[in-house]
N, CA, C and O of each residue as an XYZ file, in Angstrom:
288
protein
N       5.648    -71.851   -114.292
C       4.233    -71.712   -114.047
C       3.823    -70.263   -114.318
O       4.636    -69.401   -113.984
N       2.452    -69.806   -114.983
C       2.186    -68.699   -115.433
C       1.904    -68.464   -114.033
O       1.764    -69.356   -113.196
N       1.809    -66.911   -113.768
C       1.025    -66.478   -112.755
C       0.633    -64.964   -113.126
O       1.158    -64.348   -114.053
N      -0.472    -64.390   -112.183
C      -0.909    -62.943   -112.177
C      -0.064    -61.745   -111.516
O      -0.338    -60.545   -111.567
N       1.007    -62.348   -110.895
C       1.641    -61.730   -110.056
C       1.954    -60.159   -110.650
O       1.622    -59.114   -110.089
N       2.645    -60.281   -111.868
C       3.227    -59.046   -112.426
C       1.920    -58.063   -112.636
O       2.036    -56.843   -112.530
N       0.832    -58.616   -112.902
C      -0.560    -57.782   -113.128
C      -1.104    -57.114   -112.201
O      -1.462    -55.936   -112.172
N      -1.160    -58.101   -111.277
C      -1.597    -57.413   -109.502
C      -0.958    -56.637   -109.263
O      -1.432    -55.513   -109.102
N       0.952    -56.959   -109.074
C       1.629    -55.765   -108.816
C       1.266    -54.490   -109.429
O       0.959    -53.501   -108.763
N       1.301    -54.518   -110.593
C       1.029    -53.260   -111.534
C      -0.110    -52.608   -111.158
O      -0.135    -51.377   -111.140
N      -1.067    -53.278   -110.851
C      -2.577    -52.743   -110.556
C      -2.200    -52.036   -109.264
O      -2.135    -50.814   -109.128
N      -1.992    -52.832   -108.456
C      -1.436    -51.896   -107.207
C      -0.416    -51.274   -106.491
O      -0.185    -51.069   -105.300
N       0.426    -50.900   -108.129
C       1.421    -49.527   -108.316
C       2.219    -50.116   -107.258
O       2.557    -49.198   -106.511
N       2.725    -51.344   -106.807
C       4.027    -51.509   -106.341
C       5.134    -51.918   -107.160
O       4.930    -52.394   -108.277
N       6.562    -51.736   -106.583
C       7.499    -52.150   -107.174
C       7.551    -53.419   -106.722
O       6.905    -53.824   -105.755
N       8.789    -54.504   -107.819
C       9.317    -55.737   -107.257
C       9.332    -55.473   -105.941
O       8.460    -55.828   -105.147
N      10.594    -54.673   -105.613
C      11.077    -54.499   -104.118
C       9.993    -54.514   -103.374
O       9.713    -55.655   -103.007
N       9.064    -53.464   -102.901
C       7.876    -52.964   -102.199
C       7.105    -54.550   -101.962
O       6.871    -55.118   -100.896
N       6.786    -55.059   -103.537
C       6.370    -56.657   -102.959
C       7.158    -57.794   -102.339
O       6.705    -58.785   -101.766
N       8.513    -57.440   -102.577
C       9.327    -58.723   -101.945
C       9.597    -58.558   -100.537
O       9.948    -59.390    -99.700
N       9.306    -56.999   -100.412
C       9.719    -56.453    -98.539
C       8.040    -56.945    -97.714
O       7.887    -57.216    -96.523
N       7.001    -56.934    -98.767
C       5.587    -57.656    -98.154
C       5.289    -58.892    -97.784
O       4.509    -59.349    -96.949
N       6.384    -59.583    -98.895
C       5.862    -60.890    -98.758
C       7.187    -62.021    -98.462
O       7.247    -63.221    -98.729
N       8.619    -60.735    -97.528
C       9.794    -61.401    -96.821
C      10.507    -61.861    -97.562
O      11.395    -62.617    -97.167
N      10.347    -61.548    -98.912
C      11.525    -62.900    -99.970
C      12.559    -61.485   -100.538
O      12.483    -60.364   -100.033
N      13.459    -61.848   -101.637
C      13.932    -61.242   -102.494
C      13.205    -60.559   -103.888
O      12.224    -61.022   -104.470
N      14.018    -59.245   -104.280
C      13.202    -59.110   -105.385
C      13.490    -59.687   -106.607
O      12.861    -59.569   -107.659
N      14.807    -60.516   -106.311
C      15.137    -61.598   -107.339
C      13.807    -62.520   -107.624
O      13.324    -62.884   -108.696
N      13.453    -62.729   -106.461
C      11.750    -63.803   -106.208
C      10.999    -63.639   -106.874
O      10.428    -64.510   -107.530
N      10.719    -62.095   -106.898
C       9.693    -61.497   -107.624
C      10.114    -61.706   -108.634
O       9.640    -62.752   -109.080
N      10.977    -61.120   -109.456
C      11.525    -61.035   -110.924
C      11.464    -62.753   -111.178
O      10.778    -63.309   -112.036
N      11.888    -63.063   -110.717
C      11.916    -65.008   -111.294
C      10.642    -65.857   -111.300
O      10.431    -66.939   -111.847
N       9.792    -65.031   -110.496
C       8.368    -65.798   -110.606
C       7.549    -65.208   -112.016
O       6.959    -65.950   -112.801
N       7.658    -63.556   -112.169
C       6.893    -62.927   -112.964
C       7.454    -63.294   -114.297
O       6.586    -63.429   -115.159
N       9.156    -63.566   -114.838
C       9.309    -64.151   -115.722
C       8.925    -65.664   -115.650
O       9.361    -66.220   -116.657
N       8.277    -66.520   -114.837
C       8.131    -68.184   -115.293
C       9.112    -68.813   -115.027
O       9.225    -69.978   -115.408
N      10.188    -68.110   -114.210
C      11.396    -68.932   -113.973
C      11.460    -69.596   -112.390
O      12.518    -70.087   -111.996
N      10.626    -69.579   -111.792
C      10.380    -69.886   -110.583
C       8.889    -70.089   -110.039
O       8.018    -69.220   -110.079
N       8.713    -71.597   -109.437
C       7.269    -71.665   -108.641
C       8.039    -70.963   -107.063
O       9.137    -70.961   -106.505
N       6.762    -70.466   -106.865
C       6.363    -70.213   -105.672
C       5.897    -71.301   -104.973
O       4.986    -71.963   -105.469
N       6.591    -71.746   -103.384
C       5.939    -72.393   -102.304
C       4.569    -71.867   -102.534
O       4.029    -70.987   -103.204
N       4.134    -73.104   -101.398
C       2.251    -72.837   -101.308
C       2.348    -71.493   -100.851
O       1.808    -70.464   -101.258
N       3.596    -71.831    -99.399
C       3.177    -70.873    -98.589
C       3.659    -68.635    -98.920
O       3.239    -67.562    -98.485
N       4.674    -69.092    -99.868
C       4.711    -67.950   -100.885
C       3.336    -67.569   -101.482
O       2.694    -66.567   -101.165
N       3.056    -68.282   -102.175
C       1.728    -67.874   -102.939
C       0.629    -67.702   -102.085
O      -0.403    -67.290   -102.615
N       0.621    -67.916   -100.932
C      -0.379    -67.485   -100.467
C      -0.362    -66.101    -99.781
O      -1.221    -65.219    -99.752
N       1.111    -66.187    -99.134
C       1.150    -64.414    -98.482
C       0.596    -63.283    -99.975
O      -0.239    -62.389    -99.835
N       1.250    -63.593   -101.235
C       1.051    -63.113   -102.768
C      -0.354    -62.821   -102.651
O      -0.892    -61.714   -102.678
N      -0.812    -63.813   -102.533
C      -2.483    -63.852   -102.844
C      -3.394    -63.077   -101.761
O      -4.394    -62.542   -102.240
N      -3.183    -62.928   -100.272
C      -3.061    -61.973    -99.166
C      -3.180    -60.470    -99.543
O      -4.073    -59.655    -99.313
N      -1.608    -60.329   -100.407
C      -1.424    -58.763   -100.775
C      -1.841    -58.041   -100.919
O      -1.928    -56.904   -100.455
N      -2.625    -59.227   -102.466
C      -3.689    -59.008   -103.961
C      -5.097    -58.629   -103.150
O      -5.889    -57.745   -103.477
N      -5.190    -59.435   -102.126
C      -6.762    -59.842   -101.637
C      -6.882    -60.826   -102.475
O      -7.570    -59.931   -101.984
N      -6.958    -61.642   -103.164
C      -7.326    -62.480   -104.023
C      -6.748    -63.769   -103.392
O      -6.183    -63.835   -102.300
N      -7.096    -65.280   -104.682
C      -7.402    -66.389   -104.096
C      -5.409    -67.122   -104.638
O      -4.436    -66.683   -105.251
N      -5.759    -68.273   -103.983
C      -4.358    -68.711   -104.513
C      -4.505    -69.045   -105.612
O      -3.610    -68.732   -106.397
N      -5.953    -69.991   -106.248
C      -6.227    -70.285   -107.486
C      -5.861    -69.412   -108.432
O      -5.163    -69.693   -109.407
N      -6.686    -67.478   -107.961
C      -6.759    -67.090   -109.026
C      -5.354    -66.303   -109.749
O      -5.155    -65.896   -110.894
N      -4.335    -66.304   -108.258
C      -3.327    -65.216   -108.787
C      -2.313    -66.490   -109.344
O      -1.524    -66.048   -110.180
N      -2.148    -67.886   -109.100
C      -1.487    -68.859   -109.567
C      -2.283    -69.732   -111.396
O      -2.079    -70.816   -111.943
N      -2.837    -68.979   -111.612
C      -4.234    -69.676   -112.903
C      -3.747    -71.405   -112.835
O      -3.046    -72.127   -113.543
N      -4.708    -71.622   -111.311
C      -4.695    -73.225   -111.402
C      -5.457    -73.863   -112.483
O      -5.098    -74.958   -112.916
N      -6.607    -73.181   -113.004
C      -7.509    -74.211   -114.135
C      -6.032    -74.033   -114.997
O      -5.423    -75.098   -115.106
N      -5.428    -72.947   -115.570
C      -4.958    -72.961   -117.136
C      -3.591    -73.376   -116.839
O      -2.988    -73.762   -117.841
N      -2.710    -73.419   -115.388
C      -1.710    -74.207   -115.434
C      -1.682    -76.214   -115.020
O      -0.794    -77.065   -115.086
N      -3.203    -76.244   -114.594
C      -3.628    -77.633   -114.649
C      -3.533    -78.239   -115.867
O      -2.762    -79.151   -116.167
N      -4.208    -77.791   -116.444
C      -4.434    -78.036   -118.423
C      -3.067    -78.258   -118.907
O      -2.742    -79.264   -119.538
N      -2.046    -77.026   -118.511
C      -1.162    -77.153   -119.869
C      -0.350    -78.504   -119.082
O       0.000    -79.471   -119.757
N      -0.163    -78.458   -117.961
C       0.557    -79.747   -117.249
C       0.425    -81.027   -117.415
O       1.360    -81.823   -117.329
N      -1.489    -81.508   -117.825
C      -1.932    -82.617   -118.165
C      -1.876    -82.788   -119.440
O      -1.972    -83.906   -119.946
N      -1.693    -81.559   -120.207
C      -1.581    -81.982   -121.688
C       0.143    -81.775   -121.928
O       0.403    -82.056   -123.098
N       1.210    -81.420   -121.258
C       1.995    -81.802   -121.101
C       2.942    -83.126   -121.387
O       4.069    -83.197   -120.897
């Protein structure tokens, strides 16, 4: 699943680590979500989306990972 994660981080100058110690997981977590190699629980993505300030929609791109899933 695409996500914003790696963008947000960057925007707000944290490291993997710094976000995985925010949001209780590993920074393996981080690294495996920002490459597409891992969904995030709801409840992951939502502490994520917390961090950001932002929505779960927008840091998970539910319209553009809806799409590619149904055209899938």
């Amino acid at each position: 699943m695409k996500t914003k994660v790696r963008e947000y981080r960057n925007r707000a100058g944290m490291t993997q680590q710094e976000l995985a110690d925010a949001v209780h997981v590993s920074s393996r977590t981080i690294i495996s979500i920002e490459k597409e190699q891992y969904n995030p629980s709801l409840m992951l993505a939502y502490r994520l989306a917390r961090v950001f300030g932002t929505t779960v929609e927008d840091l998970c791109l539910l319209e553009e990972n809806s799409r590619i899933e149904d055209e899938g």
